[in-house]
VOZATI-148855 format. One record per residue (C-alpha): residue number from 1; residue in three letters; x, y, z. Coordinates in Angstrom, 2 decimals, decimal comma. Layout:
<sites>
SITE marza bavex      px      py      pz
SITE   NUM   ALA       X       Y       Z
...
</sites>
This chain:
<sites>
SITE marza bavex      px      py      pz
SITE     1   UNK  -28,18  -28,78  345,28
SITE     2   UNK  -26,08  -31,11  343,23
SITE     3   UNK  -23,52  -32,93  345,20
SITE     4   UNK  -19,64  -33,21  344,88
SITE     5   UNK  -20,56  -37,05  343,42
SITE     6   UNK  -22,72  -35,81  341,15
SITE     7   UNK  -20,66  -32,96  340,03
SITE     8   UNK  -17,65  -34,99  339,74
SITE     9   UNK  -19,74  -37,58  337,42
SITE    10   UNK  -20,98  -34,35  335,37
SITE    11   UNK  -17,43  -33,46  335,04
SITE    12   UNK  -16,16  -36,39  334,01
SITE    13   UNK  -18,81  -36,88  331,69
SITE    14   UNK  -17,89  -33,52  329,93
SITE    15   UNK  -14,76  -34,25  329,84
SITE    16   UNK  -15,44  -37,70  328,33
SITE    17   UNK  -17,44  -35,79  325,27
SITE    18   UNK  -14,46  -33,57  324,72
SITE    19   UNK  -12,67  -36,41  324,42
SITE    20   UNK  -14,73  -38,03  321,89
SITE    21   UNK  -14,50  -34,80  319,65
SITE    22   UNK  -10,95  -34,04  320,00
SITE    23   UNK  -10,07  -37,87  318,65
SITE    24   UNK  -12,45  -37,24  316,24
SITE    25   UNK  -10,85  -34,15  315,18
SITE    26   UNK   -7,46  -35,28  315,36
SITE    27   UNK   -8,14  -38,86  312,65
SITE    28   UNK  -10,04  -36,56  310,42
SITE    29   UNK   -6,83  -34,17  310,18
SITE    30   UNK   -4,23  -37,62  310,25
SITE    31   UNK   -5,97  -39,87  308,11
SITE    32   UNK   -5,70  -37,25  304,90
SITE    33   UNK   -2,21  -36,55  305,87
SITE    34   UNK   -1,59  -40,78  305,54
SITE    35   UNK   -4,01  -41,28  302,29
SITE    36   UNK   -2,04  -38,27  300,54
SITE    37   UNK    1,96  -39,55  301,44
SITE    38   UNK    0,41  -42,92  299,89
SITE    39   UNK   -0,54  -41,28  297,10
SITE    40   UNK    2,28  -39,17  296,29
SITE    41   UNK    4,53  -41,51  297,36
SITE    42   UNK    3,74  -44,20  294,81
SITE    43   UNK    3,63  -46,90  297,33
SITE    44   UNK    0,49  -48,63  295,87
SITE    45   UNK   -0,89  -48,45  292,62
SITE    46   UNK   -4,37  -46,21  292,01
SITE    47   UNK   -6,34  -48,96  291,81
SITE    48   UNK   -5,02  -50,21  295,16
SITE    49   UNK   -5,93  -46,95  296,91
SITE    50   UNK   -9,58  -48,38  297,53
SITE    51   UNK   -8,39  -51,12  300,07
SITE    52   UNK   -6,51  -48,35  301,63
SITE    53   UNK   -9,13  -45,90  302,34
SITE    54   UNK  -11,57  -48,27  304,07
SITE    55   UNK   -9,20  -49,27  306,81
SITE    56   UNK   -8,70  -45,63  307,18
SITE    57   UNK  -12,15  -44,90  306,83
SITE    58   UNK  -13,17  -47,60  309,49
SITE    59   UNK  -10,12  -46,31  311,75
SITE    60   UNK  -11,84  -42,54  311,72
SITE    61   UNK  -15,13  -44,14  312,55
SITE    62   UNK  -13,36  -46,31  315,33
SITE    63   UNK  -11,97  -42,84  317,22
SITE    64   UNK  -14,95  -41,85  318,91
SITE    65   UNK  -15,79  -44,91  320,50
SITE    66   UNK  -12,25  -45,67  321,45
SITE    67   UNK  -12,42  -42,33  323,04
SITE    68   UNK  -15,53  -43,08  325,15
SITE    69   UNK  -14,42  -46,55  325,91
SITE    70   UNK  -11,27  -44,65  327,28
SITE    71   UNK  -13,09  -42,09  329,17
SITE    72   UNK  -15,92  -44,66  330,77
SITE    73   UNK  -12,92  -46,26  332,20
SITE    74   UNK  -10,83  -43,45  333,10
SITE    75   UNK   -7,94  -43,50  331,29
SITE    76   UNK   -7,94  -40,01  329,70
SITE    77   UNK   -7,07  -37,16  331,51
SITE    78   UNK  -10,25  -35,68  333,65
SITE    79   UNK  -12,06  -39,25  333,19
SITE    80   UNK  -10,02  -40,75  336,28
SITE    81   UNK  -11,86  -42,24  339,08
SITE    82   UNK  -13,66  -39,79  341,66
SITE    83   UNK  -10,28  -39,97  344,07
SITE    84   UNK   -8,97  -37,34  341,52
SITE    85   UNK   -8,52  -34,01  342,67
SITE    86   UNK  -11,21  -31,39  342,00
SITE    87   UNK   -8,57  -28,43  341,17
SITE    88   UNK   -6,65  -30,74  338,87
SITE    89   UNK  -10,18  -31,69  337,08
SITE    90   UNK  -11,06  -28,15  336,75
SITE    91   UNK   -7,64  -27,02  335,14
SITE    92   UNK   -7,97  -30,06  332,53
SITE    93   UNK  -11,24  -29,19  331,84
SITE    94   UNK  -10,73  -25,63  331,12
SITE    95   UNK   -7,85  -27,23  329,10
SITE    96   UNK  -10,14  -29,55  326,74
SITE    97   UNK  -12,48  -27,31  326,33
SITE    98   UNK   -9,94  -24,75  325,20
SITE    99   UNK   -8,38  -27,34  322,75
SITE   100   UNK  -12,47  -27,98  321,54
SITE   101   UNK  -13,01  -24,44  320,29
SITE   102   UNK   -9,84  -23,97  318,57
SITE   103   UNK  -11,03  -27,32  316,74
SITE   104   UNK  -14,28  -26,06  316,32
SITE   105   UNK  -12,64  -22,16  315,58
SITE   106   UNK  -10,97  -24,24  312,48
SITE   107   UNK  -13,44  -26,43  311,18
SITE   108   UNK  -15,92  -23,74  310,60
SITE   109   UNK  -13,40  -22,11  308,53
SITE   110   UNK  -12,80  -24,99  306,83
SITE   111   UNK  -16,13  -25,61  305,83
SITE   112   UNK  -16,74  -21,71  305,35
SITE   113   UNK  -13,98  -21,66  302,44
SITE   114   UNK  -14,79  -25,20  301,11
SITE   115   UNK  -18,46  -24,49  300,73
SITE   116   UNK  -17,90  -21,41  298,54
SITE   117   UNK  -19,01  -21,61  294,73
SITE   118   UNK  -17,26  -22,80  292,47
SITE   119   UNK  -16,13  -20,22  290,03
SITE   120   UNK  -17,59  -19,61  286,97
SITE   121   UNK  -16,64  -20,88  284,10
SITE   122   UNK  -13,13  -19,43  282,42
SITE   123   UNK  -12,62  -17,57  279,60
SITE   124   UNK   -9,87  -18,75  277,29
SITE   125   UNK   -9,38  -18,05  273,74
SITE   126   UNK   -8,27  -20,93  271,72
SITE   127   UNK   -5,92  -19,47  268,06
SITE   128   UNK   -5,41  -21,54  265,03
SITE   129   UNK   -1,54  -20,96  264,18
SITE   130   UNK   -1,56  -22,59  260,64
SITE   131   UNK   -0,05  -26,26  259,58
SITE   132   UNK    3,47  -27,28  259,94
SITE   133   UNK    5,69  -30,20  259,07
SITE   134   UNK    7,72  -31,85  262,30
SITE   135   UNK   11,40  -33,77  260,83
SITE   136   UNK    9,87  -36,61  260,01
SITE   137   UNK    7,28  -34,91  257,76
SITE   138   UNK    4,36  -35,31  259,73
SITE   139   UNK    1,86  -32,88  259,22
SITE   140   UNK    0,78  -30,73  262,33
SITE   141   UNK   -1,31  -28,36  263,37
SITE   142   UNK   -0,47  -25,17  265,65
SITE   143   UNK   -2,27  -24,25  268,30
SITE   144   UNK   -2,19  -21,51  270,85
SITE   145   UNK   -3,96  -21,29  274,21
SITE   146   UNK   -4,23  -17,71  276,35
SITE   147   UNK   -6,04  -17,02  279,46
SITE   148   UNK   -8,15  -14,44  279,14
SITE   149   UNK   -9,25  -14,46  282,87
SITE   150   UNK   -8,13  -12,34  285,88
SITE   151   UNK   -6,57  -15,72  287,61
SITE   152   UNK   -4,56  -18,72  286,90
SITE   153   UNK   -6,11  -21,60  284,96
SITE   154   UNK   -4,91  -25,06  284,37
SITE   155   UNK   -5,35  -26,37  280,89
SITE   156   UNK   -4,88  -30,17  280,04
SITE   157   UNK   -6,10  -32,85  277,74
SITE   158   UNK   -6,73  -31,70  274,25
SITE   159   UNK   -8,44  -33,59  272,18
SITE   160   UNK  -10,08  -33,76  268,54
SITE   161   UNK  -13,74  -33,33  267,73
SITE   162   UNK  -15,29  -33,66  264,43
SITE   163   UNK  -18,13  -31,23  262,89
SITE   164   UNK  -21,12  -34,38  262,50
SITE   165   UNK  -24,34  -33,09  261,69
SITE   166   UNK  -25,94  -36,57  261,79
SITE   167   UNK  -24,72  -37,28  265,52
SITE   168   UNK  -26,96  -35,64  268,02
SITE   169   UNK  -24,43  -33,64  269,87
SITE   170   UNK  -23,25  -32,08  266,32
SITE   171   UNK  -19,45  -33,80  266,77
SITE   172   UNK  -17,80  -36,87  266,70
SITE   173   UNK  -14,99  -37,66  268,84
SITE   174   UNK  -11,73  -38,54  266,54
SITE   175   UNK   -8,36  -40,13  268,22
SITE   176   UNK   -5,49  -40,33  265,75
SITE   177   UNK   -4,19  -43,31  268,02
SITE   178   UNK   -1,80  -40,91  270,02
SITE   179   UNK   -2,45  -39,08  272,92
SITE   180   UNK   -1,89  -35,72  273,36
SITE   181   UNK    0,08  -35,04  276,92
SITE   182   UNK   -0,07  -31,33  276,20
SITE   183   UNK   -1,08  -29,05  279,25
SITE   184   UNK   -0,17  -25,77  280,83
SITE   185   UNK   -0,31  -23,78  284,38
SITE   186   UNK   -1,79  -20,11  282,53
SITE   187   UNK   -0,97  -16,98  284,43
SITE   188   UNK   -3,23  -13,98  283,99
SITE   189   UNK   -3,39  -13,13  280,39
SITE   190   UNK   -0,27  -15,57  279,47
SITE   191   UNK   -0,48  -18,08  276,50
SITE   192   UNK    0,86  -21,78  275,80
SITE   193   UNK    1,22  -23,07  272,34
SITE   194   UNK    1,51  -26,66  271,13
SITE   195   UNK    1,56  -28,93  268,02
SITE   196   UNK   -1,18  -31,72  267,09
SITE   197   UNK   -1,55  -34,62  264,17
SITE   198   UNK   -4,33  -33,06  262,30
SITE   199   UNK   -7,83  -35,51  261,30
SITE   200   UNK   -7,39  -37,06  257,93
SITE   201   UNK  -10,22  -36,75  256,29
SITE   202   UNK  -11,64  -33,64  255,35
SITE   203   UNK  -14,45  -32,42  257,84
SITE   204   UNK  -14,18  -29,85  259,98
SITE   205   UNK  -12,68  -30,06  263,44
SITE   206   UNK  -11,79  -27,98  266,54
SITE   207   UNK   -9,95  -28,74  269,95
SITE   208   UNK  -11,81  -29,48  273,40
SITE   209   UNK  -10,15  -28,84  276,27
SITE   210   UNK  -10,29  -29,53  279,77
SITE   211   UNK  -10,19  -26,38  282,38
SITE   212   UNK   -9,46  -25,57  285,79
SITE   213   UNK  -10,04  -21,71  286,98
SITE   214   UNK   -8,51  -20,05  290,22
SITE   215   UNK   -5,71  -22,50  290,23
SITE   216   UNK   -3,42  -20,15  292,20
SITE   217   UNK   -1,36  -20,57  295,35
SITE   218   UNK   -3,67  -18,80  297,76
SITE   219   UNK   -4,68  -19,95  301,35
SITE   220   UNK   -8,41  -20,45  300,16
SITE   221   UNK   -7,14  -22,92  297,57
SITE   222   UNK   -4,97  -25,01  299,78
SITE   223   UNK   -8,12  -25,05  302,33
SITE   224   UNK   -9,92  -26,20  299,47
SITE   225   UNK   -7,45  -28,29  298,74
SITE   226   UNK   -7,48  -30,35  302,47
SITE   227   UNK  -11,37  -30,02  302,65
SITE   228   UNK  -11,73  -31,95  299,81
SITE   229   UNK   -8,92  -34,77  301,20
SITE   230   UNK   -9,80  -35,00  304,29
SITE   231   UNK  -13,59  -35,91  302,82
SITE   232   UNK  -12,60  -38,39  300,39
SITE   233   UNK  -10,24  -40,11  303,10
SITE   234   UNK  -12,86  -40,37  305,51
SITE   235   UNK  -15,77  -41,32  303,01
SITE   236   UNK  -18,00  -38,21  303,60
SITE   237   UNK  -17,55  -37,49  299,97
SITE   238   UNK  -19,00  -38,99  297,59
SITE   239   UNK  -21,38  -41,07  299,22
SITE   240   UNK  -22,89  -38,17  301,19
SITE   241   UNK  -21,93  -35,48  298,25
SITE   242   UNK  -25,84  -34,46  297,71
SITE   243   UNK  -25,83  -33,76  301,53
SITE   244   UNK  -22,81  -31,34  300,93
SITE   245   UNK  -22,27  -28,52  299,63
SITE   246   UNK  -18,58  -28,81  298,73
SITE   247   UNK  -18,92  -27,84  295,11
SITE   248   UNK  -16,25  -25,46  296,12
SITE   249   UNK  -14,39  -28,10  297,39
SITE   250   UNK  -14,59  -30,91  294,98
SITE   251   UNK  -14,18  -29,14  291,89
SITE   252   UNK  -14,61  -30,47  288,12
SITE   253   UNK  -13,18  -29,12  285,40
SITE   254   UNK  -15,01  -26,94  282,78
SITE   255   UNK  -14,64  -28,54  279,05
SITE   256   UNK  -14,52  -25,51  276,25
SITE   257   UNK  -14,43  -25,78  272,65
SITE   258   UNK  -12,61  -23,79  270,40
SITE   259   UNK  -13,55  -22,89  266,86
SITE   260   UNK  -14,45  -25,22  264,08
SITE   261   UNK  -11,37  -25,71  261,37
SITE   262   UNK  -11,60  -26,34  258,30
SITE   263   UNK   -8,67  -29,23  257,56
SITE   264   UNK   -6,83  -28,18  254,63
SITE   265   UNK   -4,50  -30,77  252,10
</sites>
């Protein structure tokens, strides 16, 4: 039969893991919350963020042992020397352990959602509008984008390729020396239309763009959404990406091609 020493020692080494997992928990859902008001806050440049996320990274690492260091010497609650009163252990044991499997509760949904597939890729159909002249007389080309899928899709970043039948991929890339900002949030079924400087020579050419399906404001997507944060922020993703599966997650857009053009004078 154990005896109240050793149960107390059991106890308090319970309580010390519970601890350990709760501080863990706790980082992992702070540090994103810190790495994105940087961000969005434009308080350091992009290429600054790296020196940010390894103090951050090193502080999430840090939380478990600072928890166990803190239980060892009894300084959390239900760590406290043996003096402490078995009732009043019990209570903030059933307490932590409580708080433990809401964590775990959430986490599994988190990773349930964020594991998901990808979706496929989206459907859009890309519409040559004819030629027109802006006020300066440039020449431009009109261009019309609709979503032909059953949920929202972000389009961005079109850009010029040229029919090359000596190049192995069958297309050159061509850049007029302006960039084209053009992109569009694309509702179920809804279009966007834009203009472009047309190539100058005379080979055919069509528009690439880039594609993001199931962009909508649903709960899965804004799960996805702090998945994939809270991994970059604490360095599980990329460098142990092949480990896991958070294509869901981490998602890269889909570039589609529209028809080949045939550039008129």
């Amino acid at each position: 039969m154990m005896s109240p020493l050793d149960r107390c020692m059991k106890r308090r080494n319970i309580n010390t893991t519970l601890w350990i997992v709760i501080f863990a928990a706790v980082t992992f859902c702070i540090i994103p919350i810190t790495f994105a008001v940087i961000v969005f806050s434009r308080l350091m440049s992009d290429t600054s963020l790296e020196y940010v996320l390894w103090p951050l990274r090193l502080i999430f690492i840090a939380s478990p042992l600072v928890a166990l260091l803190l239980g060892l010497r009894g300084a959390l609650p239900g760590t406290k020397p043996l003096a402490v009163i078995e009732p009043s252990t019990n209570t903030i044991s059933k307490i932590l352990i409580l708080i433990v499997i809401v964590i775990v509760g959430l986490f599994t949904l988190g990773a349930w959602v964020a594991f998901l597939p990808q979706p496929g890729r989206p459907n859009i159909s890309i519409t040559f509008l004819g030629y027109t002249n802006d006020a300066t007389g440039t020449r431009l080309a009109k261009i019309a984008v609709t979503n032909m899928n059953a949920s929202i899709i972000f389009v961005y970043e079109p850009h010029i390729e040229l029919q090359a039948p000596t190049d192995p991929r069958g297309y050159e890339d061509y850049f007029s020396g302006v960039n084209c900002s053009w992109h569009s949030t694309l509702d179920r079924g809804a279009s966007g239309s834009f203009t472009i400087p047309p190539p100058t020579n005379q080979s055919p050419w069509r528009l690439s763009f880039y594609v993001y399906p199931d962009r909508g404001r649903s709960a899965k997507n804004t799960i996805k959404g702090v998945v994939s944060i809270s991994c970059l922020s604490v360095g599980l993703w990329p460098l142990f990406a092949r480990f896991l599966p958070l294509d869901g997650a981490f998602r890269m857009p889909y570039n589609i091609e529209g028809d080949w053009i045939k550039n008129e004078k």
